[in-house]
C-alpha positions in Angstrom: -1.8 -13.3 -4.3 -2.7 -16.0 -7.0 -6.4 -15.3 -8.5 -8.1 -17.0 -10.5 -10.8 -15.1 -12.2 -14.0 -16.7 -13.9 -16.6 -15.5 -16.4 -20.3 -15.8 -15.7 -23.2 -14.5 -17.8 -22.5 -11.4 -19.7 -19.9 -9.1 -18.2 -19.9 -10.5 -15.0 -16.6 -11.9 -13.6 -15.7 -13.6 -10.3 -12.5 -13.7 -8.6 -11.1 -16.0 -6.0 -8.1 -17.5 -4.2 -10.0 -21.3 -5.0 -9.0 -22.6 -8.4 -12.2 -24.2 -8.6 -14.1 -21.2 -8.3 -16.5 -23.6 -6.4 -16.6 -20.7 -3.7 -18.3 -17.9 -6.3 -21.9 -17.2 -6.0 -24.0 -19.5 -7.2 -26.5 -16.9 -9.0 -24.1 -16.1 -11.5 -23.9 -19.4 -12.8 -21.9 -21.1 -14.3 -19.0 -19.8 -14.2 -16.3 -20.3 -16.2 -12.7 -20.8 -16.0 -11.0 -17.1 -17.7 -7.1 -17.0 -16.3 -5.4 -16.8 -13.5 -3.3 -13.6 -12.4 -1.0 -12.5 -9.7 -2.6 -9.5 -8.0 -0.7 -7.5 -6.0 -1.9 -4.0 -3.6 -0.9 -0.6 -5.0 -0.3 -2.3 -8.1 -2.0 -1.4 -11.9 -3.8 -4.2 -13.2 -6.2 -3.7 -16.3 -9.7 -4.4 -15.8 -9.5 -4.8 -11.5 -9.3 -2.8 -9.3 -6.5 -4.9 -7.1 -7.0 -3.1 -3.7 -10.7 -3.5 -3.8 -10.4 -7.4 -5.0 -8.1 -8.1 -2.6 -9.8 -6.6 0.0 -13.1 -8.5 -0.8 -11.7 -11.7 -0.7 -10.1 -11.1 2.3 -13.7 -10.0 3.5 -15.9 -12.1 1.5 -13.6 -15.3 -0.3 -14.8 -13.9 -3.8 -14.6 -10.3 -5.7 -17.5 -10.2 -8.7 -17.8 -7.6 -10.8 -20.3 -6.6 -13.7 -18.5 -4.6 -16.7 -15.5 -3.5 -14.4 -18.0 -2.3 -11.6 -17.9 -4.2 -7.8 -21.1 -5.8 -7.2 -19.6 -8.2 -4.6 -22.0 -7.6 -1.7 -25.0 -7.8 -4.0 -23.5 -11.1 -5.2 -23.0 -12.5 -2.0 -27.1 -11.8 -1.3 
């Protein structure tokens, strides 16, 4: 899955499936763009834990983490 990954305030980052990133929690705002990255299951990516970021934007639209730790239902608040 494409992912597109923004940075908000300090070491919190957002990910989502929206290239605007208009669907990331407003809280953490603003959010800028970082990269985008192809994020596949069972797969080593640096920084993300891909099974857990996929699963939350399957769950949720939006994976947000705060130095590399899920804070996504927190987020969502």
């Amino acid at each position: 899955m494409q992912v597109h990954i923004f940075r908000g305030p300090g070491r919190i980052f957002g990910f989502t499936a929206q290239a605007s990133g208009q669907n990331l929690p407003q809280k953490y705002a603003p959010w800028l763009e970082f990269r985008s990255i192809e994020l596949l299951n069972d797969q080593h990516t640096p920084g993300v834990d891909a099974n857990e970021c996929l699963c939350d934007i399957e769950t949720y639209g939006v994976h947000v983490t705060d130095a590399h730790i899920r804070i996504t239902e927190e987020a969502i608040r």
